[in-house]
C-alpha positions in Angstrom: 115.4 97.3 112.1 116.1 100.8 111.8 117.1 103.0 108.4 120.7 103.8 108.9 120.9 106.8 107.2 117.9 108.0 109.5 119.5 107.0 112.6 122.9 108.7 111.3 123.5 111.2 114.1 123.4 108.3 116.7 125.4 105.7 114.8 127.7 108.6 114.5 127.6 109.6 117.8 128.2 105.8 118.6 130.9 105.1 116.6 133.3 107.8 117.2 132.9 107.3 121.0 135.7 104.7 120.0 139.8 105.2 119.6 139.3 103.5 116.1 136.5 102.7 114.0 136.4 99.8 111.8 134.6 99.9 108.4 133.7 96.5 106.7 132.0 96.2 103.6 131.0 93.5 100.9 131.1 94.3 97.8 128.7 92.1 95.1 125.5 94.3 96.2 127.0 96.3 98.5 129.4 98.2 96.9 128.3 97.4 93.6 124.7 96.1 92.0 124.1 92.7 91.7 124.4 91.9 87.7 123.4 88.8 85.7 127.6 88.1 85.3 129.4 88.8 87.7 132.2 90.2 86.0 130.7 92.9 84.7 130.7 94.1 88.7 133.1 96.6 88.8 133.6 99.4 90.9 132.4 103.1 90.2 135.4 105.2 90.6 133.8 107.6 92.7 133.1 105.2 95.2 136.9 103.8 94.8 137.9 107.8 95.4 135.6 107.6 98.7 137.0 104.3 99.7 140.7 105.9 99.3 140.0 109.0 101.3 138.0 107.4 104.1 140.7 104.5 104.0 143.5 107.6 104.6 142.2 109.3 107.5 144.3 107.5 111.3 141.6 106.8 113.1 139.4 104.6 110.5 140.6 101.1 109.4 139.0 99.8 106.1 138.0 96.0 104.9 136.2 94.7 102.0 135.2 91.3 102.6 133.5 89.1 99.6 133.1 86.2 98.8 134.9 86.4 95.7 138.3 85.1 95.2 140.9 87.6 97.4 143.2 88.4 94.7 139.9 89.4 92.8 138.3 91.3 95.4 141.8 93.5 95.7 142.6 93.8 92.2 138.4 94.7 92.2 138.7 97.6 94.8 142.0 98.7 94.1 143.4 100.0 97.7 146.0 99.7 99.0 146.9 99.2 102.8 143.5 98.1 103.6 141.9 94.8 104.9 140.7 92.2 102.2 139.0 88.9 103.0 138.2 86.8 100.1 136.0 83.4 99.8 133.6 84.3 102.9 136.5 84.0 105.0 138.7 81.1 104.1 141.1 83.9 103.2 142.3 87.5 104.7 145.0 89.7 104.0 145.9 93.2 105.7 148.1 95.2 107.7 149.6 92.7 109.8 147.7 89.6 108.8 147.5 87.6 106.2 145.6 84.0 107.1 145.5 80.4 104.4 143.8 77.7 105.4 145.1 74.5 106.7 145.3 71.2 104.5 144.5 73.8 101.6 146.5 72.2 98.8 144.0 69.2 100.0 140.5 71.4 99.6 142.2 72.9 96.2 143.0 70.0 95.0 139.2 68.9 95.9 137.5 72.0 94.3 139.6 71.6 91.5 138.1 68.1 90.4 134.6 69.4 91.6 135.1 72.0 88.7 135.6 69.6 86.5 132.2 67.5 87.3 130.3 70.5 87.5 131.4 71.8 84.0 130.6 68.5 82.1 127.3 68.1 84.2 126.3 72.1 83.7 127.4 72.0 80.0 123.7 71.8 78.9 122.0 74.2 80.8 121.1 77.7 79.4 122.2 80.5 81.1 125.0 78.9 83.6 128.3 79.1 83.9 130.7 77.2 86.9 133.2 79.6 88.5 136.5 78.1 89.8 137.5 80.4 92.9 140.2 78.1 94.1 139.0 76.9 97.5 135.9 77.2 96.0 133.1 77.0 93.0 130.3 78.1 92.1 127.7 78.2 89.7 126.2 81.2 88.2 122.5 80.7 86.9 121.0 84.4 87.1 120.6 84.0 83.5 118.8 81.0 83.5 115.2 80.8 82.9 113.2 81.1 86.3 111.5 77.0 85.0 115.0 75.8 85.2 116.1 76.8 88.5 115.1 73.8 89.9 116.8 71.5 87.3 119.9 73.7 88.2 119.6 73.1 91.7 119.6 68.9 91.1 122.2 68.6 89.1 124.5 70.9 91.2 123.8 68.4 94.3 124.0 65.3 92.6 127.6 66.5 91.4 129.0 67.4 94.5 127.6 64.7 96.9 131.0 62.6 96.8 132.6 66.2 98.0 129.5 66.7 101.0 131.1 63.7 102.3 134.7 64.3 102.4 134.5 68.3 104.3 133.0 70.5 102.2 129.3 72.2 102.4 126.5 74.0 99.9 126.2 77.5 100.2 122.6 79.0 98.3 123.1 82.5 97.8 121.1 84.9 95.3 121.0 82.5 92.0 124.0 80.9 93.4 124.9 77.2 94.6 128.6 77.1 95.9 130.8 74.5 97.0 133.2 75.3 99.7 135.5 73.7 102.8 133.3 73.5 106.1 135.4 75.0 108.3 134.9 77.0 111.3 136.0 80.0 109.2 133.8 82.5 108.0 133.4 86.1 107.4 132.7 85.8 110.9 135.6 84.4 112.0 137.5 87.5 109.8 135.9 90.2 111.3 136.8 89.2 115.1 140.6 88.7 113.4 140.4 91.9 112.2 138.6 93.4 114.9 141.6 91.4 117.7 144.3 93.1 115.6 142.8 96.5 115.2 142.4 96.2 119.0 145.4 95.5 120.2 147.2 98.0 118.2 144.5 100.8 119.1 144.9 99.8 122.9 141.0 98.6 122.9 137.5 100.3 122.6 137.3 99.6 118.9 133.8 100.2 116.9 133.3 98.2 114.0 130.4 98.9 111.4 129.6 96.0 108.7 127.8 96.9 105.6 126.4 93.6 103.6 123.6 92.1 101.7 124.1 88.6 101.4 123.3 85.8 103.7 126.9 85.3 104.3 127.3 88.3 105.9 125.2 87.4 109.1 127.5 85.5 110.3 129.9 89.0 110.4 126.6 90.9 111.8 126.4 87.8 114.9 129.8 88.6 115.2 129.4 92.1 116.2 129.3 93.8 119.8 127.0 95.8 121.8 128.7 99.2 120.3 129.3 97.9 116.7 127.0 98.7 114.1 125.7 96.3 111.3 123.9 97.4 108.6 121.9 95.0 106.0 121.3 96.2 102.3 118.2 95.1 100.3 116.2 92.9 103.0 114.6 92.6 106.0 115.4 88.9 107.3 118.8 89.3 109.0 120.1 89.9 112.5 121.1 93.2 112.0 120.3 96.2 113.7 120.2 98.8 110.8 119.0 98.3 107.3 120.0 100.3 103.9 117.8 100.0 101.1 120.1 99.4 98.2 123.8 100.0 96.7 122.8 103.7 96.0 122.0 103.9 99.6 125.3 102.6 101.1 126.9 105.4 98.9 125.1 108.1 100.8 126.3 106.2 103.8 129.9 106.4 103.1 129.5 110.0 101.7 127.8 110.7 105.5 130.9 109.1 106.9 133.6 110.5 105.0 132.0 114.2 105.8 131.8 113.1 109.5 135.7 112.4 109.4 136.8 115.6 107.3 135.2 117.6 110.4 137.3 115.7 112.7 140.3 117.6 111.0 138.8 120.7 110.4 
């Protein structure tokens, strides 16, 4: 992989070779640093002022995709007319597009009693805390002790093996075990929605970048064409073509690309 803000003048020369460019970014890690709870990940509002002015300029199209829930991720970010996938994909909402599951009262109604295990079952462990996301949970243990981990990890799939047999999958992310519906959908499957609608409205020859760090987010970077750009933040395993070191480094990024679009006005 290559350092994207090294190989800036060619991912800029690549990208506005397009009618529209498409911006996609996670946000826990990406936007924001990881922290031990997750709610105290909010947005600097210097970045949220970058997001705006990037997000106003005709021939850029912003999304924030996370795996939060998507009325948290919006309400999170705070701007308006852009793209906003929430739950890795089992929900997006935009200009034009706005996407729910099918049989969801079904997987809600699911999650919701999976809560319920997971709380009693968790109740005793130090440092964890169960996270209902509404076609979705998950449990938190960034503040557990490293010894427990594995205790953690036990418990979560002895209390959701009913649900691994009824349509729903484990997801392991960075001191995370999730619960979700296995569905074809993905943030995968949201970027090429986002990336068809973009499309047709632009007339074609769209270039989409896709800034993430979690393991989510490959599925979006095998999504990606030829001309497209992804970027991965914080690791070297991933299918990406362009790597960022950390969250202070995707702000340079967007500060490269928002000085990039201010000279396409000038």
């Amino acid at each position: 992989m290559k350092h994207a803000l090294e190989e800036w003048d060619f991912i800029e020369s690549r990208i506005f070779s397009g009618k529209k460019i498409i911006l996609l970014l996670d946000y826990d890690g990406t936007l924001t640093h990881i922290v031990e709870n997750p709610g105290d990940a909010v947005l600097d509002g210097r970045i949220r002022s970058v997001l705006r002015e990037i997000s106003g300029y005709k021939q850029i199209v912003l999304g924030v995709l996370s795996g939060r829930r998507l009325a948290d991720v919006m309400e999170l970010v705070g701007v308006n007319g852009i793209y906003y996938c929430g739950n890795h994909g089992l929900e997006v909402n935009g200009p034009g597009t706005e996407f729910m599951l099918e049989e969801e009262d079904f997987f809600r109604e699911k999650i919701s009693s999976a809560v319920e295990v997971l709380r009693e079952s968790m109740k005793n462990q130090e440092g964890v805390s169960v996270e209902d996301k509404g076609l979705s949970v998950v449990v938190h243990y960034r503040r557990a002790v490293e010894e427990d981990a594995e205790a953690i990890q036990r418990v979560f799939m002895d209390s959701v093996k009913k649900h691994l047999e009824s349509g729903f999958r484990v997801c392991k992310n960075k001191k995370t075990l999730e619960l979700l519906p296995d569905t074809q959908y993905d943030k995968g499957t949201a970027v090429v929605e986002i990336k068809r609608q973009v499309e047709k409205e632009a007339g074609g020859d769209v270039r989409t970048i896709y800034v993430g760090d979690d393991a989510t987010d490959e599925d979006a970077f095998r999504s990606l064409g030829e001309n497209d750009v992804g970027i991965v933040v914080g690791r070297e395993n991933s299918c990406a073509k362009y790597f960022l070191l950390d969250v202070s480094e995707v702000w340079k990024f967007l500060d490269k690309l928002r000085s990039s679009l201010q000279k396409t006005i000038e």
